[in-house]
Each structure stands twice: as C-alpha cells, then as structure tokens.
KOLRO-751293 format. One record per residue (C-alpha): residue number from 1; residue in three letters; chain; x, y, z. Coordinates in Angstrom, 3 decimals. Layout:
! KOLRO-751293
(atom NUM,'ALA','A',(X,Y,Z));
...
//
This chain:
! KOLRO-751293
(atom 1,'UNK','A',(2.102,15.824,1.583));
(atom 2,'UNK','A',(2.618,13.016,-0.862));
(atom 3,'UNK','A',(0.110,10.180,-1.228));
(atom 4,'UNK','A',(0.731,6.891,-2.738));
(atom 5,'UNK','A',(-2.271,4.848,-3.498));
(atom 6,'UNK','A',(-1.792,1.252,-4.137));
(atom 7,'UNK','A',(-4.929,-0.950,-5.645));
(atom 8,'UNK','A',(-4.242,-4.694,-4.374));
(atom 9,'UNK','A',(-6.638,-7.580,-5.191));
(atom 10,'UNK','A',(-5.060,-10.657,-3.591));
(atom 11,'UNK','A',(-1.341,-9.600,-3.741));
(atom 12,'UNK','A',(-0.014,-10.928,-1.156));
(atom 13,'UNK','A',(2.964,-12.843,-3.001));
(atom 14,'UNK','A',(4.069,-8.931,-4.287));
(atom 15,'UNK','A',(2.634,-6.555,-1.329));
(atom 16,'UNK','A',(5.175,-6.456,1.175));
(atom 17,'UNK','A',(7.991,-5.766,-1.161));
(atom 18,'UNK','A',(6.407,-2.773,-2.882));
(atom 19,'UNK','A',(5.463,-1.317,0.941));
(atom 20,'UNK','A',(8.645,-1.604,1.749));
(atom 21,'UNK','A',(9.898,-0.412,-1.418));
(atom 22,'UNK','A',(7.607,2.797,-0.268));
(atom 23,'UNK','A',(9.095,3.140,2.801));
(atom 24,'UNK','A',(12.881,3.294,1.520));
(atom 25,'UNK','A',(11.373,5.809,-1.031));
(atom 26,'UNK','A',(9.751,8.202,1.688));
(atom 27,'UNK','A',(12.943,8.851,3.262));
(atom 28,'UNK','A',(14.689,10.107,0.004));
(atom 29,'UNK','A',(16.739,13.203,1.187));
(atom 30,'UNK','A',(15.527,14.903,-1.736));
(atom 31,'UNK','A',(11.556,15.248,-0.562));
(atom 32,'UNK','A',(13.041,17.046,2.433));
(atom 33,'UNK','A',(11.133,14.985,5.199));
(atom 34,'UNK','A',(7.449,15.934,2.996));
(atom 35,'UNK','A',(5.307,13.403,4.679));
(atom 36,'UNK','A',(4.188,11.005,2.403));
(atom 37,'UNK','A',(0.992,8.963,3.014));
(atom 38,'UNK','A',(0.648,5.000,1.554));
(atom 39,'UNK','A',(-3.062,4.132,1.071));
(atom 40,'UNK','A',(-3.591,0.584,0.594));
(atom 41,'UNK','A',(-6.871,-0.288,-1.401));
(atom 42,'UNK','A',(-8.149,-3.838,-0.901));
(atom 43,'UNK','A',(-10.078,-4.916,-3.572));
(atom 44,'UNK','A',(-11.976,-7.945,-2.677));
(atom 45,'UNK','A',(-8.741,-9.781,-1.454));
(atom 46,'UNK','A',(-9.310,-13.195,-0.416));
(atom 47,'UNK','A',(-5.900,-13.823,0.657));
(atom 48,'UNK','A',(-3.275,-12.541,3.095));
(atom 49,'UNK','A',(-2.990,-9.355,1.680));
(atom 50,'UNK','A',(-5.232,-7.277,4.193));
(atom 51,'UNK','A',(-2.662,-8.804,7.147));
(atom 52,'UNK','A',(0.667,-7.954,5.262));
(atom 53,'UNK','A',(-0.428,-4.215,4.817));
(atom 54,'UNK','A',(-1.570,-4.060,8.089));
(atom 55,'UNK','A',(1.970,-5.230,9.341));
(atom 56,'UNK','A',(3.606,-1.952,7.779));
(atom 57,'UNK','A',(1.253,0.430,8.924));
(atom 58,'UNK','A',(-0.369,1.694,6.261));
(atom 59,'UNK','A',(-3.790,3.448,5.682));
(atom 60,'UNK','A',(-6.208,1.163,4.405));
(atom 61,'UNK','A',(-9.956,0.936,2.475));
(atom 62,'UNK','A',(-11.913,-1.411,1.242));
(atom 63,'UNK','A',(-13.601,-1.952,-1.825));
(atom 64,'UNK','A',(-15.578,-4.653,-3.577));
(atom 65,'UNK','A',(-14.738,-3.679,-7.705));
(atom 66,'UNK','A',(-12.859,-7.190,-8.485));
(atom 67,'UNK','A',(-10.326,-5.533,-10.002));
(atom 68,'UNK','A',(-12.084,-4.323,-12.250));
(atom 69,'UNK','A',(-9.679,-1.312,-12.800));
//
C-alpha cells in the first residue's frame, strides 16, 4: 500500500485539483493496481476545504497546529 498524506489549512482554492491529480496518479499502470491511500489532514481550515475532500472520498483527520508545519 501507498499512502499520500496531504496537510491542508484552508486550501480550498488548490484542494480539489491536487485530489484529483492523486487519483489520475493511483491508476498509473506502473504501481500494478498497489492500493494507494490519500489522507487528507485539516489543519484548522476555516473554509471549504473539509467539504471538497469529502467530495472525493478521501480519509480524513483533524488537527488544530495552524499550520504551523
């Protein structure tokens, strides 16, 4: 299994393009169908971002660091 984590705080201008860009990448021929798990972590978000993930069906968690790194 492959996991991808992505930290967001308030990305919701730039999430959905790099989930999708995920997606496309999980179904390279060349990982021979290895699953590959996309971890959204929500950082504080105060905007849409929370509902955008959600929409593509990925694993999320919260967390309250402020993007602090």
């Amino acid at each position: 299994m492959i996991a991808v984590i992505v930290p967001a705080h308030n990305e919701a201008d730039h999430i959905g393009a790099c989930l999708q860009s995920l997606h496309r990448a999980a179904k390279c021929p060349a990982l021979r169908a290895e699953p590959v798990a996309v971890v959204v972590a929500l950082d504080h978000c105060t905007d849409a971002t929370e509902t955008i993930a959600k929409h593509y069906g990925v694993q999320l968690v919260r967390c309250r660091a402020r993007n602090v790194g």
